[in-house]
N, C-alpha and C positions, 0 to 999 in steps of 0.2 A: 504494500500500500504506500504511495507515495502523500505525501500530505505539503500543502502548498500554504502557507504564512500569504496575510495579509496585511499592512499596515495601520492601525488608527490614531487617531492620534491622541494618546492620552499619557499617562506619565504614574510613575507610582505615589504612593502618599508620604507624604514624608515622615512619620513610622518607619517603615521600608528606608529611606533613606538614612536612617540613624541605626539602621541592624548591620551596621559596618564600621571598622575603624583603618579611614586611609594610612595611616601610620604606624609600623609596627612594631612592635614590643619586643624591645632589645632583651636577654638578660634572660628571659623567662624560656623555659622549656614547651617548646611548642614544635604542632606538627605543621609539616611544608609541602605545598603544592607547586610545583613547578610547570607553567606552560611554556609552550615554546611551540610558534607557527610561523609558517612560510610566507612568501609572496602573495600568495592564496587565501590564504588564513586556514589551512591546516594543518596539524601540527601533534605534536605527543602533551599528554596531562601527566607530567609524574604524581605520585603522590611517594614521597619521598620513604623510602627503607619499605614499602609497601607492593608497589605496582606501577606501569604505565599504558595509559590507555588511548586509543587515538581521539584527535577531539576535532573539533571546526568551528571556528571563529569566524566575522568579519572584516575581509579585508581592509587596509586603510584605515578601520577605526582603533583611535589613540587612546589603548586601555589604559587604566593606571598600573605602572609597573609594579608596585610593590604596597602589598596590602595584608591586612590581618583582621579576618573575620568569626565572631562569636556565634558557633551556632545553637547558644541557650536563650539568645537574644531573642524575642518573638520575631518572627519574617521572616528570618536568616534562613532555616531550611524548612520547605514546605513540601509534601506531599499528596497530593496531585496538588499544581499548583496551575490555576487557570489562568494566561495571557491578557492583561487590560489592555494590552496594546496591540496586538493578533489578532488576527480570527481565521478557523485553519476550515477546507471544507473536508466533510470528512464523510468523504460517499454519495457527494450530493446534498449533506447537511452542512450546515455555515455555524460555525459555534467557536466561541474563545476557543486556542487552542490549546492543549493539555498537554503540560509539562511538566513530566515525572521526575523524583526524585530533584527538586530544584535544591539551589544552595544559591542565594542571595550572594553575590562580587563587587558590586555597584549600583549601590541603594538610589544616587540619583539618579541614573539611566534604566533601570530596569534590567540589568544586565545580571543575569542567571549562568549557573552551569545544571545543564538539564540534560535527561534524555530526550532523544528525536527517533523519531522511526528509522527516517531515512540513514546511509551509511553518511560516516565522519568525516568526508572526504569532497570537497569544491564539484566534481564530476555527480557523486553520488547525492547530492543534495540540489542538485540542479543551480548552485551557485553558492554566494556566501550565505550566511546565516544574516540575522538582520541585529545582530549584535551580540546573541547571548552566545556560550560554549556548549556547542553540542557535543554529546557525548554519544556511543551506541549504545543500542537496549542491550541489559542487563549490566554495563558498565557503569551509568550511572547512579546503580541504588550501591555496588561496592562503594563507590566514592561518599556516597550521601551517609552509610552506615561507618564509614571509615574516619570523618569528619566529626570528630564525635567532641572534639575540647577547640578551643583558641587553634585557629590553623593561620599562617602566613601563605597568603599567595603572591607567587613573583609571575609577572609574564614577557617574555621576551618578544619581541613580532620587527620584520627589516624595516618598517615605514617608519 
């Protein structure tokens, strides 16, 4: 099943936006995410002494590189978490689109690492993402159940 994103224009609440902290916490024992994408915006998700999983990003857009997110914070990780700013159709029905296993990265943009149906890869997804990190199914609930205290995310991308 291919599922196709559509844009609206809406923005998250800013709740949402405070389930993050841009800055991260020198000192303390924490776990680490490491992304790292291409020209494309595909690329590998470490999760650091754990696993790596392929993911897909959008091109061009200027993530914050280095972050550290609480996921006890309400909003940080959601499951199923429905799109205010998508809408996917899904078989001929038009509904928010459903994305599994979310983990809240950039509370003002709306920017998730989620699961997607489609594969993690620019070809496979029919293009870039329209901001968040797509992950593939069943990849993203390890990440989401793996995430379990204060994690640092770093992301590298060539733009």
């Amino acid at each position: 099943m291919t599922t196709k994103g559509t844009r609206r224009n809406c923005f998250p609440t800013a709740s949402l936006a405070k389930s993050i902290t841009q800055t991260p916490t020198e000192g303390n024992i924490m776990k680490r995410v490491h992304i790292t994408m291409n020209k494309l915006g595909e690329g590998s998700l470490e999760c650091r002494g754990y696993k790596t999983f392929r993911c897909l990003g959008k091109k061009k857009l200027k993530y914050p590189v280095d972050m550290t997110i609480d996921p006890n914070k309400k909003g940080t990780k959601v499951n199923p978490y429905f799109s205010q700013e998508y809408v996917c159709d899904y078989d001929g029905v038009t509904l928010p689109c459903r994305m599994n296993y979310s983990i809240l990265i950039w509370g003002q943009r709306g920017i998730f690492i989620h699961e997607w149906p489609n594969p993690a890869t620019y070809a496979g997804n029919g293009g870039p993402t329209g901001g968040c990190i797509h992950t593939e199914i069943g990849d993203a609930k390890l990440i989401y159940d793996w995430v379990d205290q204060k994690t640092r995310i770093t992301i590298d991308y060539p733009w």
